[in-house]
C-alpha positions as CSV (number, residue, x, y, z in Angstrom):
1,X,20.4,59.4,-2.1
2,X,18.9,58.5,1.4
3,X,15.8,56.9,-0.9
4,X,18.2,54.9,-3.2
5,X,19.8,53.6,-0.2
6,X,16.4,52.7,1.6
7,X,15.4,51.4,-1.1
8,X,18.8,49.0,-1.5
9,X,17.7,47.8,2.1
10,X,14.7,47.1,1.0
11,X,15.3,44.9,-2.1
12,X,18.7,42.7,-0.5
13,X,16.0,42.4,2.7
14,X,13.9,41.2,0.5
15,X,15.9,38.6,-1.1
16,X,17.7,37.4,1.2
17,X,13.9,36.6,3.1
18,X,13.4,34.4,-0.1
19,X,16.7,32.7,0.1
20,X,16.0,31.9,4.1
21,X,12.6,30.6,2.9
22,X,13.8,28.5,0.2
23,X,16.9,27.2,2.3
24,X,13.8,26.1,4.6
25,X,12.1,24.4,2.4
26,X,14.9,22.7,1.1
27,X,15.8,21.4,4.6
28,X,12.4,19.9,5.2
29,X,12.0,18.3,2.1
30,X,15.3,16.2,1.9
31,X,14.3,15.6,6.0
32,X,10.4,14.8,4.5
33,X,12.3,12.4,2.0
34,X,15.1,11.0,4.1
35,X,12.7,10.0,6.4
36,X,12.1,5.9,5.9
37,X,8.9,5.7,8.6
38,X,5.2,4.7,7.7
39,X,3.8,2.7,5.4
40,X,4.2,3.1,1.8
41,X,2.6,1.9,-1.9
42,X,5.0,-0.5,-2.2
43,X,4.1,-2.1,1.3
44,X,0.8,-1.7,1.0
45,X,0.7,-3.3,-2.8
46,X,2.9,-6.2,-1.4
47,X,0.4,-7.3,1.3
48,X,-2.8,-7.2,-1.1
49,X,-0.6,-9.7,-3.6
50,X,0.2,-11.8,-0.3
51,X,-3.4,-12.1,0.6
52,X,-4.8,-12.4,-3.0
53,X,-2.2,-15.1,-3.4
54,X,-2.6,-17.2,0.0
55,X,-6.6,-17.0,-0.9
56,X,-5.8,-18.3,-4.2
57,X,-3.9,-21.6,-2.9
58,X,-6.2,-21.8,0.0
59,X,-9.3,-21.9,-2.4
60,X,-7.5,-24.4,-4.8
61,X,-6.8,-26.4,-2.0
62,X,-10.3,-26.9,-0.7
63,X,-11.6,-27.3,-4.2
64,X,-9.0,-30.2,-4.8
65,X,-10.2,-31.7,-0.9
66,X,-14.0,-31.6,-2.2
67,X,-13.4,-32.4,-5.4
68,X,-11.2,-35.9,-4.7
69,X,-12.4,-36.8,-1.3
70,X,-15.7,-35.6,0.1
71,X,-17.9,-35.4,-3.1
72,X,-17.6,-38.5,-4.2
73,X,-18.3,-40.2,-0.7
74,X,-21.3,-37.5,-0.3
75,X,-22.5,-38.8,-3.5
76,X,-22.4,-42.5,-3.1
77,X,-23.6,-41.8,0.8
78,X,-26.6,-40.0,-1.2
79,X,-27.3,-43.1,-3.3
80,X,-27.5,-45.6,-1.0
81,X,-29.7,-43.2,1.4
82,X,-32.3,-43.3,-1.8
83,X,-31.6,-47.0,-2.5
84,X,-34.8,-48.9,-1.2
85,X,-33.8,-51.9,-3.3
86,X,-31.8,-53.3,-1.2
């Protein structure tokens, strides 16, 4: 009878060890997930799409300023450099 008993003391001090642990881990993963610091994917993806994006319309823009206004007057600088004619 006395080892039934020990062993009942045992097994519910067993389980309820497992219950405290689990109630623990419970606790720190909804504080883990309710936490809203650091940086994310999300943040991170959105300021590579920001940058890829601004490079984009800066690039376009200083093709269209080369393209319209300082290659043609670097070409017709270069041809009347190499005109001895006149």
């Amino acid at each position: 009878m006395v080892q039934l008993m020990k062993k009942a003391k045992a097994a519910i001090s067993h389980k309820a060890t497992a219950v405290k642990n689990a109630a623990g881990l419970a606790l720190r993963s909804r504080h883990i997930l309710s936490q809203n610091a650091g940086e994310g994917y999300i943040d991170t993806a959105i300021k590579i799409l920001i940058a890829v994006v601004l490079g984009a319309l800066l690039l376009a823009g200083l093709y269209a300023l080369f393209g319209e206004t300082v290659l043609p007057t670097l070409v017709q600088r270069i041809k009347e450099m190499f005109n001895y004619a006149g």
